[in-house]
C-alpha positions as CSV (number, residue, x, y, z in Angstrom):
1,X,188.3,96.6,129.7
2,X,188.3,94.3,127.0
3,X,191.9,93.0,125.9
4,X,192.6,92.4,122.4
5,X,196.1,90.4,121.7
6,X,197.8,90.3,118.5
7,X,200.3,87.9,117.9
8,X,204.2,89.1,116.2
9,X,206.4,87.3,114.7
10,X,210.1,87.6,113.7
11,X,211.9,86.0,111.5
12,X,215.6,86.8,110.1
13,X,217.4,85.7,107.6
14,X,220.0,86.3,104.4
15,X,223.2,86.4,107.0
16,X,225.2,84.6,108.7
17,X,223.9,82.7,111.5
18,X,226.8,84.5,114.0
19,X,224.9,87.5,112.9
20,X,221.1,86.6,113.3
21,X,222.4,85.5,117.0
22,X,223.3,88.8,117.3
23,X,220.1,90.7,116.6
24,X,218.2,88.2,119.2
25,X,220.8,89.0,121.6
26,X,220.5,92.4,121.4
27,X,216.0,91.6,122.1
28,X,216.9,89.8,125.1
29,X,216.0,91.5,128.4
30,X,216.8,89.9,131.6
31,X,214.0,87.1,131.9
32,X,212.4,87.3,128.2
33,X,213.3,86.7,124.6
34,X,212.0,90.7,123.4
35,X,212.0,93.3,125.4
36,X,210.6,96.7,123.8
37,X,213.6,98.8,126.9
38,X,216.3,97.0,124.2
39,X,215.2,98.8,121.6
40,X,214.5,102.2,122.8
41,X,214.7,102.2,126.7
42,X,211.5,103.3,128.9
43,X,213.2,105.6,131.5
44,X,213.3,104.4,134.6
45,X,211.3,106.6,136.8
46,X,208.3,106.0,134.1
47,X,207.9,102.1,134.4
48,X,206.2,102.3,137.7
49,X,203.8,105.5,137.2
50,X,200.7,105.5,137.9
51,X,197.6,105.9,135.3
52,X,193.9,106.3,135.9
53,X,191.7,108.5,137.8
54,X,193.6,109.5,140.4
55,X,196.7,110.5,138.5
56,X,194.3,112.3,136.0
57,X,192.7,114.5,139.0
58,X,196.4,115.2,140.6
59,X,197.4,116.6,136.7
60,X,194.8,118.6,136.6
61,X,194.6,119.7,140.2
62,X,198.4,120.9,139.7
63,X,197.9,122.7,136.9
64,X,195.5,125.0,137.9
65,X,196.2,125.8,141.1
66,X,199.9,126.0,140.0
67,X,200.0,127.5,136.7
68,X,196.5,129.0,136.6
69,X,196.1,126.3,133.7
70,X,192.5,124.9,133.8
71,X,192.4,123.4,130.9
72,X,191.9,119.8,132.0
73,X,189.6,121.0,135.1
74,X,187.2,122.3,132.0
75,X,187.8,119.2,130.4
76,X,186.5,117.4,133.5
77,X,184.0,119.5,134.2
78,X,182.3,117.4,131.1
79,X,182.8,114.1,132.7
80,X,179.4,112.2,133.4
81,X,180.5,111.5,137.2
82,X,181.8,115.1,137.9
83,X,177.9,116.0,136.5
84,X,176.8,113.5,138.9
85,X,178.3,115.0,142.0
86,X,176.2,118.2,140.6
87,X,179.5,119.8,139.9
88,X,179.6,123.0,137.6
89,X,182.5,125.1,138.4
90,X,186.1,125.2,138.1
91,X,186.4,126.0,142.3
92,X,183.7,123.4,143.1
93,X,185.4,120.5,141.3
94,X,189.0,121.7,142.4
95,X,187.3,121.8,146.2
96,X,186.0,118.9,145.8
97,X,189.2,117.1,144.2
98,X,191.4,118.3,147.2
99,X,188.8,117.0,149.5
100,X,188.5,113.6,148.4
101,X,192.2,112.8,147.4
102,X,194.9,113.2,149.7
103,X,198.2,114.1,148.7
104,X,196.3,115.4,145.3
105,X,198.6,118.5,145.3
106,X,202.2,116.4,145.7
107,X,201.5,113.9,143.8
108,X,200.2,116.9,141.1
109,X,203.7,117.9,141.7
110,X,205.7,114.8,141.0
111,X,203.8,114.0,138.0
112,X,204.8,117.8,136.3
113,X,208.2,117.1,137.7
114,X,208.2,113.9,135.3
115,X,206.9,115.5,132.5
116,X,209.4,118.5,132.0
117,X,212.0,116.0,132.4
118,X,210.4,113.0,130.1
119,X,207.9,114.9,127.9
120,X,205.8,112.7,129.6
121,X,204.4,111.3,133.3
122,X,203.4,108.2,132.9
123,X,204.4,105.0,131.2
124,X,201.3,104.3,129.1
125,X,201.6,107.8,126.9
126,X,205.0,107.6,127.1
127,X,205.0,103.6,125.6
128,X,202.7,104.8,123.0
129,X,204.9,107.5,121.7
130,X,208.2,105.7,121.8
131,X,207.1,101.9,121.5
132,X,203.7,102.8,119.3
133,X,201.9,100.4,121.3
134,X,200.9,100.4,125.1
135,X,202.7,97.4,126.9
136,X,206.4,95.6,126.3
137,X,206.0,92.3,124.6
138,X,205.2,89.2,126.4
139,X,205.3,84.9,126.1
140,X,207.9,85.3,123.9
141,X,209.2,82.2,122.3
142,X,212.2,81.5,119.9
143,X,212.6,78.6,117.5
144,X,215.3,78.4,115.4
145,X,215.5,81.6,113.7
146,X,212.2,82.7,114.3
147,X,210.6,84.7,117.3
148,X,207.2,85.1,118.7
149,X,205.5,87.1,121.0
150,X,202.5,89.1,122.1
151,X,201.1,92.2,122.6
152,X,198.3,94.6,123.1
153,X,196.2,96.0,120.7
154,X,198.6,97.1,118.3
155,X,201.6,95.2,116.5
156,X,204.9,97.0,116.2
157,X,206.4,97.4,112.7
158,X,208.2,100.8,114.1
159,X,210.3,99.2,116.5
160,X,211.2,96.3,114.0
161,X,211.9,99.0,111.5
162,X,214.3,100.2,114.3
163,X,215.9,96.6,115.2
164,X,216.9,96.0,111.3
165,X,218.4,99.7,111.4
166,X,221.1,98.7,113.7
167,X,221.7,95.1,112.2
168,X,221.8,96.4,108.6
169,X,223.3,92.8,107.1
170,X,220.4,90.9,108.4
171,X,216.5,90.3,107.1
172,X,214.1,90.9,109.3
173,X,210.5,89.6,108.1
174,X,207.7,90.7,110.5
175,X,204.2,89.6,111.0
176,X,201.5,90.5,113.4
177,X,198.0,89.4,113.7
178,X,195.2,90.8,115.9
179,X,193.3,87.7,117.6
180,X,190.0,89.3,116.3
181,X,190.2,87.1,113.0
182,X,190.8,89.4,110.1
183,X,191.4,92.6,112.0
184,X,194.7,94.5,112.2
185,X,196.5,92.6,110.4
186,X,199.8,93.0,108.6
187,X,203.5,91.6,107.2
188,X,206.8,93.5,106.4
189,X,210.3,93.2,105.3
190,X,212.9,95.5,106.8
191,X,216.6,95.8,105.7
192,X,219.2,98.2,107.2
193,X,215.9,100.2,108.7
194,X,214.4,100.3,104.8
195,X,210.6,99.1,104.1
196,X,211.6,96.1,101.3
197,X,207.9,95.3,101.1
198,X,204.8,95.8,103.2
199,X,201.6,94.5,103.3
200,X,198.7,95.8,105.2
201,X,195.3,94.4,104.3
202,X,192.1,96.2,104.7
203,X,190.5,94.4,107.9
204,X,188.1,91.9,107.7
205,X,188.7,91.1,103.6
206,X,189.4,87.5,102.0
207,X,193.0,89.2,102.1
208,X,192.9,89.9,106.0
209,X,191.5,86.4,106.6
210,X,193.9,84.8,104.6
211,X,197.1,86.3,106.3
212,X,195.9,85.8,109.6
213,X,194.8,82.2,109.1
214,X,198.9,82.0,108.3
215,X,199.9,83.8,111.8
216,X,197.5,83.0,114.0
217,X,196.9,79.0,113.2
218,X,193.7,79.2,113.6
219,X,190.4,80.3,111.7
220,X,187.1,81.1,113.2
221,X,184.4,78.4,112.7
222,X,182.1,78.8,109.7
223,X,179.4,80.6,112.0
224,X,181.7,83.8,112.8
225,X,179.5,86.6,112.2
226,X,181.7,88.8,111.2
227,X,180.5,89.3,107.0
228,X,184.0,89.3,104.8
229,X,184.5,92.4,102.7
C-alpha cells in the first residue's frame, strides 16, 4: 500500500507568549511535540488492536455463529479469494474460516467485547472517527511559535478546531499539504473553536499549486504530468 504524507503546520499567535506555551504544552505527549491522545485520548485497550484479515474473519465469524448475524459472512462471500477457494455458502466459508484460523471464535469474542464498550474494535476505525485521519502525528518539529508535523493521508483541521476551543485567547493558523503536489490541500484560522477563515482549494488548480509550493517547499519539476485545472 502506497503511503501518501501530508505535511501540517501550526502556527499561533495574537497572545501572550505564557499562553502560546501553554497550548504546545498541552500537544506534547511523552516523546513528541503533537500527540493526537492530547487532544481526544485513543482508549487504551484500542492502540494495540489488531486490523487486517484475520481480525476481519474473527468479526464475522462471531457474529454469526453468535448472534445469527451474517451479514459480513455475505459480504465475504463476494471477496475474489473466498471465490477462489470455490466458496459459495455461508456454512462453507464459516467451516472453512474455523479451520484455517485458530482461536477465530475468541478472538471473534474479544473484538465484540471491544466494540460494545468503545463503539469500536480496533484503532484504525476508531482513529478515523475521533482523530478524522488514520494514524497520530509524527516528526514533529517546533520552531519558535510554529509547529510541524506529518501525517497520513488526510490533514486534521477537526482536531485543530478542537485545540483552539480549549485555548480560546490564542490564534491558531493551520496548514496542511498532501505531498502529491496540488492535491488535498488546505489553510485555516481557528479562534476559541470558531472557523475565522478557511481555505480549501480545488486539487490540482493554479490555486492548489500555489498553496502547496508555500507548505511544502518544494514544487514538482516542469515535466510533472499532472495537467493544472
Amino acid at each position: 500500500m502506497v503511503l501518501n504524507w501530508v505535511k501540517n503546520r501550526i502556527t499561533l499567535h495574537d497572545a501572550e507568549q505564557e499562553e502560546i506555551d501553554k497550548v504546545f504544552d498541552f500537544l506534547k505527549g511523552e516523546d513528541c511535540e503533537v500527540d493526537f491522545n492530547k487532544i481526544v485520548p485513543m482508549p487504551l485497550e484500542l492502540r494495540d488492536t489488531e486490523i487486517g484479515n484475520e481480525a476481519e474473519c474473527a468479526w464475522a465469524y462471531y457474529l454469526a455463529k453468535e448472534f445469527g448475524n451474517y451479514t459480513e459472512i455475505d459480504k465475504m462471500l463476494m471477496y475474489t479469494w473466498v471465490k477462489g477457494e470455490e466458496i459459495t455458502t455461508r456454512k462453507d466459508l464459516l467451516d472453512f474460516l474455523l479451520e484455517e484460523q485458530d482461536g477465530i471464535y475468541e478472538m471473534g469474542k474479544e473484538l465484540y467485547r471491544l466494540d460494545t464498550l468503545y463503539g469500536f474494535h480496533d484503532w484504525y476505525d476508531w482513529s478515523m472517527e475521533h482523530w478524522r485521519t488514520t494514524v497520530n502525528a509524527c516528526d514533529a518539529r517546533r520552531e519558535g511559535n510554529i509547529i510541524e508535523f506529518e501525517t497520513i493521508w488526510l490533514g486534521v483541521p477537526y482536531l485543530m478546531r478542537i485545540v483552539s476551543e480549549k485555548f480560546p485567547n490564542v490564534t491558531l493558523d493551520y496548514e496542511f499539504a498532501d505531498e502529491y503536489f496540488g492535491y488535498h490541500v488546505g489553510r485555516y484560522t481557528f479562534m476559541a473553536g470558531i472557523v475565522m477563515a478557511e481555505y480549501e482549494p480545488a486539487d490540482n488548480t493554479v490555486e492548489a499549486r500555489q498553496l502547496a509550493k508555500s507548505i511544502l517547499g518544494w514544487e514538482p519539476p516542469e515535466d510533472f504530468s499532472d495537467d493544472v485545472a
